[in-house]
C-alpha positions in Angstrom: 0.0 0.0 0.0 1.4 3.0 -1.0 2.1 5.8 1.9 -0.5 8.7 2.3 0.7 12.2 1.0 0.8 14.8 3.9 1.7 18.0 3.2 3.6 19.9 5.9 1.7 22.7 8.0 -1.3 22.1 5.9 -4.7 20.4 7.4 -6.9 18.4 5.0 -10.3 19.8 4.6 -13.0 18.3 3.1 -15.3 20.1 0.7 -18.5 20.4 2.6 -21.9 18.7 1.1 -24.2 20.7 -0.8 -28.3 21.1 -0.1 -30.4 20.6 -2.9 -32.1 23.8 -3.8 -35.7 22.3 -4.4 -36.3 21.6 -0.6 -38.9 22.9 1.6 -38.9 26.3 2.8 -40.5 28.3 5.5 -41.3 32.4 4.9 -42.1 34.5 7.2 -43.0 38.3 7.9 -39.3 40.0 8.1 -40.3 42.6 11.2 -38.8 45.7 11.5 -37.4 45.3 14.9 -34.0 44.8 17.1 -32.7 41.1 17.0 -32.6 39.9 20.7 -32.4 36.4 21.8 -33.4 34.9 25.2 -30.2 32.1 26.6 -31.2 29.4 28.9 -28.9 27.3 30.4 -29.2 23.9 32.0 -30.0 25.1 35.2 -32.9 27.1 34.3 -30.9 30.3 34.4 -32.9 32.9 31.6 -30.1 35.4 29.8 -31.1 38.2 27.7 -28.9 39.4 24.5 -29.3 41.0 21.4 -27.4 40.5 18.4 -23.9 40.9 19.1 -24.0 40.6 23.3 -25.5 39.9 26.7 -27.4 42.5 27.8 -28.0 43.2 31.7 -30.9 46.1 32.5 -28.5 48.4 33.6 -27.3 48.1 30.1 -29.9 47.1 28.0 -31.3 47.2 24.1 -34.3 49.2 24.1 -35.9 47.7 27.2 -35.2 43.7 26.3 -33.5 42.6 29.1 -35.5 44.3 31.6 -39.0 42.7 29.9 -36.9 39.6 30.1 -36.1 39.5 33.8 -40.4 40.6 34.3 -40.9 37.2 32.2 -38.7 35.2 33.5 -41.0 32.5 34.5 -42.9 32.2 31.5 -39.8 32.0 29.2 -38.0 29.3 31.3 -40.7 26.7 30.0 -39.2 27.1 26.1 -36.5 25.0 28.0 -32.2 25.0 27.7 -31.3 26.6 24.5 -30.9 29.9 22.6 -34.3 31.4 21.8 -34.2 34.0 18.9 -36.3 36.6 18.1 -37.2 39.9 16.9 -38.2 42.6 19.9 -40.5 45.4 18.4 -43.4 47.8 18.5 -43.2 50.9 20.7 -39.8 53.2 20.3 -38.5 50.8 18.0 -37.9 51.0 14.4 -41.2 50.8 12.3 -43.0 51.0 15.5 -45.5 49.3 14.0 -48.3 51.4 15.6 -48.4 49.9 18.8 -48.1 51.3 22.1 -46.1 48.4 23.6 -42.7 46.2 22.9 -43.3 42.6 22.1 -41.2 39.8 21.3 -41.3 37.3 18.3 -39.8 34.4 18.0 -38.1 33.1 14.5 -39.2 30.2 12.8 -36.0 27.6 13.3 -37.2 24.6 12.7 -37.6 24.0 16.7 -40.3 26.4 17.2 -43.6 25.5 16.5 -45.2 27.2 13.8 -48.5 27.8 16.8 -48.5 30.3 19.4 -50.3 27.4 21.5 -47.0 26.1 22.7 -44.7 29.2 23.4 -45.2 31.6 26.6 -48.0 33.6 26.7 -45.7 36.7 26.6 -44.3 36.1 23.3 -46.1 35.2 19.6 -44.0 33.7 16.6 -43.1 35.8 13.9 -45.9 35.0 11.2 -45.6 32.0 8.6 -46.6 33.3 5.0 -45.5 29.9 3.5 -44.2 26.5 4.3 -43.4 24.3 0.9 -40.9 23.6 -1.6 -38.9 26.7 -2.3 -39.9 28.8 -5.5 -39.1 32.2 -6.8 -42.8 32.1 -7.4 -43.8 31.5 -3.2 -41.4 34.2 -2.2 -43.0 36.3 -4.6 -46.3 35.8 -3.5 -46.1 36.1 0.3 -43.6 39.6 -0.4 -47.1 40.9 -2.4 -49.2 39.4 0.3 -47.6 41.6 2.6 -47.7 45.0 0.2 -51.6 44.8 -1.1 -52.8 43.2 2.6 -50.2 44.9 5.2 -48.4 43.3 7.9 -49.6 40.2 9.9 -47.6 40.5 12.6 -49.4 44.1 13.1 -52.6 43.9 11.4 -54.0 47.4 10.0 -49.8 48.4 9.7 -49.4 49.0 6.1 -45.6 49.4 5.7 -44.3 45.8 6.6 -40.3 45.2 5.6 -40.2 42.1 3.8 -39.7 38.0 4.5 -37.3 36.2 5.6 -36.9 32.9 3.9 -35.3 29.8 6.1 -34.3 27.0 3.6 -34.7 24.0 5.7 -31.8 21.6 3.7 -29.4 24.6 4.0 -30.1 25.8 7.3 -30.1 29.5 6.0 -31.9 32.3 6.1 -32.2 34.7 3.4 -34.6 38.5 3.4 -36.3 40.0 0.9 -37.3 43.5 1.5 -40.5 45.1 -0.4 -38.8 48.1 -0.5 -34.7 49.0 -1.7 -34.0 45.1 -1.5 -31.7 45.7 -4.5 -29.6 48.3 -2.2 -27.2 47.2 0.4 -28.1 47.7 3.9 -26.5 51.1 4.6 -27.8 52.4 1.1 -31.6 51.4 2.0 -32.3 53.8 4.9 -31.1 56.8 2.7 
């Protein structure tokens, strides 16, 4: 048997595996909010963060970690794990019209798609679609969302866009109804 080439300082790395395209999908409203996630360990300790870090109520994002401590309770039964979301409404972005903050869990795969099974101080970031993906579906829920308005807010009329989770991937694209072909900096001008 001949002996296996090893090149010095150099680790193999395999090229990775590829996801078919034509799998099923999941779209949802994209809300105009802050991204904040809620950490539980093990122990049944609840964490608030947002995008980038661990927030405390002393320093906080917009109010999150302080509505987090209030709920603590209720968001300990969505068990160990990292619990995304979007926090929004009131002072925040869009503001959606509403007179209060409230947080919205992303679609991952491990949240349920009903607000039946998630604490009664959060709701789940609207499903426009669940199926195999298509230009056509994503399409159809972004025009939902422009002639009909937001579902997350009904009666709001300016929703931002979806958010398309490809489930073979495991990645989330956005598609905004407005500026989508700008980059993000470019859109707000």
């Amino acid at each position: 048997m001949p002996a296996v080439f090893t090149p010095a300082g150099m680790e193999f790395v395999p090229f990775p595996k590829v996801p078919r395209f034509s799998r099923p999908v999941v779209i949802t409203e994209k809300i105009d909010g802050t991204n904040s996630q809620v950490g539980i360990d093990e122990q049944g300790n609840v964490f608030a963060g947002s995008r980038n870090r661990w927030l405390t109520p002393e320093a906080d994002n917009f109010g999150f970690a302080k509505w987090v401590r209030e709920h603590e309770e209720e968001l300990r039964t969505l068990g160990p794990g990292r619990h995304f979301g979007e926090w929004w409404g009131a002072g925040i972005q869009r503001r959606y019209g509403l007179t209060e903050k409230r947080f919205s869990l992303f679609h991952s795969g491990r949240v349920p798609t009903t607000d039946a099974v998630v604490p009664a101080c959060c709701s789940i970031v609207p499903v426009l679609y669940e199926g195999p993906m298509s230009e056509e579906a994503v399409t159809a829920a972004v025009e939902a969302l422009r002639s009909k308005g937001s579902r997350a807010a009904p009666g709001f009329d300016k929703p931002e866009g979806v958010v398309i989770y490809h489930l073979a991937a495991g990645q989330l694209f956005k598609k905004l109804l407005e500026k989508d072909e700008l980059p993000k900096g470019a859109a707000h001008e």
